[in-house]
C-alpha positions as CSV (number, residue, x, y, z in Angstrom):
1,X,-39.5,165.8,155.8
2,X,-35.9,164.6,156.9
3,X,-33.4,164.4,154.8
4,X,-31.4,161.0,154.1
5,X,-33.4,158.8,156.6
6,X,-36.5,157.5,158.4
7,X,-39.3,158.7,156.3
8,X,-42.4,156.7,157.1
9,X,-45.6,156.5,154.9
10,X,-48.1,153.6,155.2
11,X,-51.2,153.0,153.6
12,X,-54.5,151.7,155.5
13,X,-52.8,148.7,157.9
14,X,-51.7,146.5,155.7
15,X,-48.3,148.5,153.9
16,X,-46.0,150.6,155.6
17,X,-42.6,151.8,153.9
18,X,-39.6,153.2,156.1
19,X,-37.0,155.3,154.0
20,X,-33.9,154.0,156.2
21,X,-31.1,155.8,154.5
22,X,-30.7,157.8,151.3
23,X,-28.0,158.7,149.4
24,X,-27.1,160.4,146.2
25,X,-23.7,160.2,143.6
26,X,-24.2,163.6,141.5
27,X,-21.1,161.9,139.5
28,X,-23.5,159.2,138.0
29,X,-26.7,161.1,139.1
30,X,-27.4,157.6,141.0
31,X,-29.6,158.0,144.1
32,X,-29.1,154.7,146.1
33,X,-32.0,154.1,148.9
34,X,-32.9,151.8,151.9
35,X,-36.2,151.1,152.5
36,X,-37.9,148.4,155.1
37,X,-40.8,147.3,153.8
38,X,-43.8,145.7,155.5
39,X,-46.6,144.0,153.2
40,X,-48.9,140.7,152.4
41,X,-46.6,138.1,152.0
42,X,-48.8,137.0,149.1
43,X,-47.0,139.6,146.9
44,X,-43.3,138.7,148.0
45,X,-43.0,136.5,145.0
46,X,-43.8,139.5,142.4
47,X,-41.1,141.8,144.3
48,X,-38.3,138.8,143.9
49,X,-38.8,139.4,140.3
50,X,-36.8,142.5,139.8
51,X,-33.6,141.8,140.2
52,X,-31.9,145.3,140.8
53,X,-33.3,145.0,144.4
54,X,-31.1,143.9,147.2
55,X,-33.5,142.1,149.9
56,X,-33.6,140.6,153.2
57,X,-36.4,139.4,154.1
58,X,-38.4,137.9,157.3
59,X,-38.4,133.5,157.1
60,X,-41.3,131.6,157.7
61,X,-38.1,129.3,159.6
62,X,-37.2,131.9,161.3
63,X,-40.3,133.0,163.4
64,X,-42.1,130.9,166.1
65,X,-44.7,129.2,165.7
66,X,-46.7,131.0,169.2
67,X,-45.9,134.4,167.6
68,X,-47.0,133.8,163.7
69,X,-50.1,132.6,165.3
70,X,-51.0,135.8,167.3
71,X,-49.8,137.9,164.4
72,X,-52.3,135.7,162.2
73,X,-55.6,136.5,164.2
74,X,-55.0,139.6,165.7
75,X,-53.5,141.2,162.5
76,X,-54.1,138.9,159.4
77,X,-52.6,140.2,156.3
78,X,-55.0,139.9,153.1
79,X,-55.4,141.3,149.9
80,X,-56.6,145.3,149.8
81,X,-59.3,144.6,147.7
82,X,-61.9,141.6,147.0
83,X,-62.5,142.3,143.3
84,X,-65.0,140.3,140.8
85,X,-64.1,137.8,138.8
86,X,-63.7,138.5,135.0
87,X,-61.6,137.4,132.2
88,X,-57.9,138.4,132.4
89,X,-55.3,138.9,135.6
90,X,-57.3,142.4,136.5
91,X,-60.5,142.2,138.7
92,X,-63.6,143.7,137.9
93,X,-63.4,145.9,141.1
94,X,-65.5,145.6,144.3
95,X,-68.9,144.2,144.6
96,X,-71.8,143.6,147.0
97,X,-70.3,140.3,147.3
98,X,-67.0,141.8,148.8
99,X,-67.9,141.9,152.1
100,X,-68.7,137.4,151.7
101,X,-65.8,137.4,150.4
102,X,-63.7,138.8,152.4
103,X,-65.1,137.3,155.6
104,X,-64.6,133.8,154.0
105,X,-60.5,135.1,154.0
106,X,-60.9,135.6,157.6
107,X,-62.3,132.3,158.8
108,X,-60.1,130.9,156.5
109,X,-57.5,132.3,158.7
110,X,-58.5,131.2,161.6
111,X,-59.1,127.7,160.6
112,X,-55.6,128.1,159.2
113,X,-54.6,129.0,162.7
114,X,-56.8,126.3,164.6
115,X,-54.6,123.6,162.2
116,X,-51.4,125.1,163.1
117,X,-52.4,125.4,167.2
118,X,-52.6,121.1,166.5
119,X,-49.6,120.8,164.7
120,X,-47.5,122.6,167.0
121,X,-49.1,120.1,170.1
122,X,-47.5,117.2,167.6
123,X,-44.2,119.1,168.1
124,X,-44.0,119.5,164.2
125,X,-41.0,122.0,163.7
126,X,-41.7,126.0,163.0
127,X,-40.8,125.8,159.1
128,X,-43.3,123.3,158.3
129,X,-46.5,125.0,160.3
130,X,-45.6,128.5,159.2
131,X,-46.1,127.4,155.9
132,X,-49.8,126.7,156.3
133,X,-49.9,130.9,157.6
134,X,-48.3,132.0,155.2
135,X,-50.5,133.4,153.1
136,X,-51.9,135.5,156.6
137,X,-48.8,136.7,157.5
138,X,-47.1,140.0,156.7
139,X,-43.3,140.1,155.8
140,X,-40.6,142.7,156.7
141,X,-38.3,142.9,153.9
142,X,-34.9,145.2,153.7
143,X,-34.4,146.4,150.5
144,X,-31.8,149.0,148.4
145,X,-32.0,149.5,145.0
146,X,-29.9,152.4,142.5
147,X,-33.2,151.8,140.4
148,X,-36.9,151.5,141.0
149,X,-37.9,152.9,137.2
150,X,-38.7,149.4,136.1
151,X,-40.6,148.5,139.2
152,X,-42.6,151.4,139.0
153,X,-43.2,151.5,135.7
154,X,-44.6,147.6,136.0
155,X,-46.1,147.7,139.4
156,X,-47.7,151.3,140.2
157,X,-50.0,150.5,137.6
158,X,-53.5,150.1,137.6
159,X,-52.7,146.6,135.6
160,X,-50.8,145.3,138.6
161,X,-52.2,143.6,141.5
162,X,-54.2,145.9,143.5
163,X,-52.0,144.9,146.4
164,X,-48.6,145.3,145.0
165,X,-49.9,148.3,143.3
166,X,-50.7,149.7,146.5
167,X,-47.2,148.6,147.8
168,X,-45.3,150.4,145.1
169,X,-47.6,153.7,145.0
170,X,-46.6,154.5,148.8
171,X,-42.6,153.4,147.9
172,X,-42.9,155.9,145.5
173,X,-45.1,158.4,147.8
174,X,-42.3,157.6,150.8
175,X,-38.8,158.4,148.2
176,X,-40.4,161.5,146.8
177,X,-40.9,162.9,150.6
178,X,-36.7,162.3,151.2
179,X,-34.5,164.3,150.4
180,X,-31.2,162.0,149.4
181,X,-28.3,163.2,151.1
182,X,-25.1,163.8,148.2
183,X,-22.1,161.7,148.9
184,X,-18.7,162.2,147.5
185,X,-15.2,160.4,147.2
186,X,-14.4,157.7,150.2
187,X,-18.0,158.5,151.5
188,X,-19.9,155.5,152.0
189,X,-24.0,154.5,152.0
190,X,-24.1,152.6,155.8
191,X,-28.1,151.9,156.4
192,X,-29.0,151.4,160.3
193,X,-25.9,153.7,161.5
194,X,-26.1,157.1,162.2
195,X,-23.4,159.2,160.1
196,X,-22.3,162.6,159.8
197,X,-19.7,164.4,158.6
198,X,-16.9,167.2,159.9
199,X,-15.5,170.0,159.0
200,X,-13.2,168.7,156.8
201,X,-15.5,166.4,155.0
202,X,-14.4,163.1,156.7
203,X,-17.6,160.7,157.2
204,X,-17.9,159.6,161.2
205,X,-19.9,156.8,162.0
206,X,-21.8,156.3,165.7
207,X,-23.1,153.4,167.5
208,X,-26.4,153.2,169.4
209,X,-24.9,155.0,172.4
210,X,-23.3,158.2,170.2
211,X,-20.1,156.5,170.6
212,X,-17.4,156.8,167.2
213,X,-17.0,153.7,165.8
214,X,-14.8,152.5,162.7
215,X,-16.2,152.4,159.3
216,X,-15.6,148.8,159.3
217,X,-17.7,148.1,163.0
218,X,-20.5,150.5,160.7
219,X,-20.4,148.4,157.9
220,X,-20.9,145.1,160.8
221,X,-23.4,146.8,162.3
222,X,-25.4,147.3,159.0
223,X,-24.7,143.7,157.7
224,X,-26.0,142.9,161.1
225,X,-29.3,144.8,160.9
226,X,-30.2,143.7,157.7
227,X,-29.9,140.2,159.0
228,X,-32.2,140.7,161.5
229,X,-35.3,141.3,159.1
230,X,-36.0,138.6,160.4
231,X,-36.6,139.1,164.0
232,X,-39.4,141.7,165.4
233,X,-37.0,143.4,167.4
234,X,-33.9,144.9,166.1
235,X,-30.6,144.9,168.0
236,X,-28.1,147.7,167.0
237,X,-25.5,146.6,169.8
238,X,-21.7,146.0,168.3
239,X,-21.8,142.9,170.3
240,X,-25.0,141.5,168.7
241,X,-23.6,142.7,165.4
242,X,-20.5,141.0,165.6
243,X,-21.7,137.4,166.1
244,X,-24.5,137.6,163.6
245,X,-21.8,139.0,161.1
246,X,-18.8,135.9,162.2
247,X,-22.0,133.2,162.1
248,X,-22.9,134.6,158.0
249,X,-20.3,136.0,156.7
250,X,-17.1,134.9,158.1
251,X,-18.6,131.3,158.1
252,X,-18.6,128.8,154.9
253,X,-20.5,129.0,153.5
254,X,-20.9,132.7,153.0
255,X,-24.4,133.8,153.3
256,X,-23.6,137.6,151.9
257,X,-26.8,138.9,151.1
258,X,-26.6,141.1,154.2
259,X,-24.0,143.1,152.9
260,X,-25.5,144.2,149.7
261,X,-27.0,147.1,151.0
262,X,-23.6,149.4,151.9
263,X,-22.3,150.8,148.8
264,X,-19.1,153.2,148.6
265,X,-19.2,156.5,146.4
266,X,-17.8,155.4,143.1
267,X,-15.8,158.4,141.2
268,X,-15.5,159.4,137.8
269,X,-12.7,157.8,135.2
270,X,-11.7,159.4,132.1
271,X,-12.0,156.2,130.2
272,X,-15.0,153.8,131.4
273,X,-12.3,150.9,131.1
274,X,-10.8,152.4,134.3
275,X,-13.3,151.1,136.2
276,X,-11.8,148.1,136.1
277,X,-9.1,149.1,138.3
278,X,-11.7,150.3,141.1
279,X,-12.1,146.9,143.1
280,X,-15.6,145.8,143.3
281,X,-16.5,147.3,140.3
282,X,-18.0,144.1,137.9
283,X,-19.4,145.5,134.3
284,X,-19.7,148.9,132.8
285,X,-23.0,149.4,130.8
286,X,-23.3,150.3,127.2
287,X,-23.7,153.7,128.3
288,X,-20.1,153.1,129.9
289,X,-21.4,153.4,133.5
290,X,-19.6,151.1,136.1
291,X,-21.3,149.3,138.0
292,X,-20.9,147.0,141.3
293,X,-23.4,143.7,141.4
294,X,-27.0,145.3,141.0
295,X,-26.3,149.1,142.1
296,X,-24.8,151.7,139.4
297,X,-22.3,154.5,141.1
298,X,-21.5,152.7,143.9
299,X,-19.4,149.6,144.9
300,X,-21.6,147.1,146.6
301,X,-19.8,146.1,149.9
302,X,-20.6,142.2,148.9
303,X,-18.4,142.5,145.7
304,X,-15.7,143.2,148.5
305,X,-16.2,140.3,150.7
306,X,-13.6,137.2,149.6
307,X,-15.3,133.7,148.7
308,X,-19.1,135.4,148.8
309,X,-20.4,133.4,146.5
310,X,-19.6,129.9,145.0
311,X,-19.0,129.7,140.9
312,X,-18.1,126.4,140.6
C-alpha cells in the first residue's frame, strides 16, 4: 500500500485502474482522487454519464491507424462475459454457447481489422478507420472525481453491465487500498508531479529529474499529462509540457478539460456565502458546501483559467 499515489489493481486483462494521486480536505471530509483507467471502449459511453467525473480520454483521431490495428489483434478488448439472452438489459449468465460466441467476437475482429488494413491502402484518414475498431479497442481515460457514491451505487451492481461492473468493482478495490494524503490551506492536488512538503508545511513540487519547480510549471505539467491520455507514451518533460499546455489552453479556443484535475485546498468560512469571495468557487450546496465546477472542497484549476469556456 502507498499512500497518496500509484496504486495499481487490474482485473483478468481487460481492466486495470492506476490510483495517480490522492488527496483529502478533513475541512469538508472531501477525498479528491486521480485514477487512469484502462477498459473496453464499449463501456466509455456509460462512464460519460456521471457527470462529477473530470475525464481525458484516448481519441480514436488521435491514434494511428498501424498501431490500433496491432492493438486490435494482438490484444482485442471485448466484453468479460458472453451471457444468454433473456428478457430485460441483464444476461442470463454463461452458457455452453459462450465459447461460439465469443470466438464469433474474435473473427469479427479480425475481419474488422482486414477492412481497416484496405482502407488505410486507399489513404482514408485515421479518424474514419478507427471508427470501424472501435468497439476492439481499449481506452485510457484520466479521471478525478470528489465523488464516486453515485457511480458505485449504479455501476458495482450486479444490475449493471458485467463489464462496467467489473470496471467499477476494481475502482473501488484500487481507492480502498490508498491511503489519501490530508491537505491543508494553499496546498494544492497536482496529479503526475511528485510533491512533498518541508518542515514548515510549504508544498514543493519536482520535475522528472528531482529538480524544484514552481507550482505553476506543476500545474503545466499536470495539464500536460492529462492531455496526453491520448498517446501510449507519456512525456513528463517541462518542455513537452509547455507546448501542449500554449497549443490547448493558451490557444482560442480554450480546450480546458486538462486542467480539471488540479484542485486547491478550499478552507472553511463562517458563513457559506463567503465562499463567494474565494475565486473559483461557483455554487454552494443546500447543505451550504462550496463548491468549484464538479469537485466539492477544492477549487478546480479550470474555474481559474480566463475565457475557458464559451457562454454565449
Amino acid at each position: 500500500m502507498q499512500v497518496g499515489t500509484n496504486q495499481f489493481k487490474h482485473i483478468s486483462n481487460l481492466i486495470s485502474v492506476e490510483v495517480i494521486k490522492d488527496s483529502y480536505n478533513e475541512v469538508f471530509d472531501s477525498r479528491i482522487t486521480t485514477l487512469v483507467l484502462e477498459y473496453p471502449r464499449i463501456i466509455h459511453s456509460e462512464l460519460m454519464t456521471h457527470r462529477l467525473f473530470s475525464r481525458n480520454a484516448s481519441s480514436s483521431r488521435a491514434i494511428p491507424v498501424g498501431t490500433v490495428i496491432e492493438h486490435a489483434k494482438n490484444h482485442p478488448a471485448m466484453p468479460v462475459r458472453f451471457g444468454k439472452n433473456q428478457a430485460g438489459m441483464q444476461d442470463a449468465g454463461e452458457y455452453e454457447g459462450s465459447d461460439m460466441v465469443k470466438e464469433l467476437w474474435l473473427e469479427s475482429c479480425r475481419r474488422a481489422c482486414s477492412f481497416a488494413e484496405v482502407m488505410n491502402e486507399y489513404k482514408a484518414h485515421k479518424q474514419v478507420i478507427n471508427r470501424i475498431l472501435e468497439p476492439y479497442q481499449f481506452i485510457r481515460v484520466c479521471l478525478t472525481s470528489t465523488n464516486f457514491a453515485n457511480w458505485n451505487y449504479l455501476r458495482n451492481s450486479t444490475d449493471a453491465d458485467p463489464t462496467i461492473h467489473a470496471l467499477a468493482e476494481v475502482m473501488k478495490e484500487a481507492m480502498q487500498s490508498s491511503v489519501p494524503r490530508k491537505l491543508f490551506e494553499g496546498h494544492w492536488h497536482v496529479p503526475f508531479v511528485k510533491d512533498w512538503f518541508d518542515a514548515t508545511g510549504d508544498q514543493i513540487f519536482e520535475d522528472e529529474d528531482g529538480n524544484v519547480i514552481s507550482l505553476e510549471d506543476a500545474l503545466i505539467i499536470s495539464a500536460s499529462c492529462a492531455a496526453q491520455t491520448s498517446y501510449r507514451k507519456l512525456d513528463t518533460s517541462l518542455d513537452k509540457a509547455k507546448d501542449i499546455y500554449s497549443k490547448l489552453i493558451e490557444s482560442k479556443p480554450c480546450h480546458a478539460s486538462p486542467v480539471e484535475h488540479s484542485a486547491l485546498v478550499i478552507t472553511e468560512k463562517d458563513d457559506p456565502m463567503d465562499y463567494f469571495s474565494i475565486e473559483g468557487v461557483t455554487h454552494i450546496d443546500k447543505r451550504g458546501m462550496p463548491w468549484s465546477g464538479n469537485l466539492h472542497g477544492y477549487v478546480q484549476y479550470r474555474q481559474l483559467i480566463k475565457d475557458n469556456a464559451v457562454y454565449n
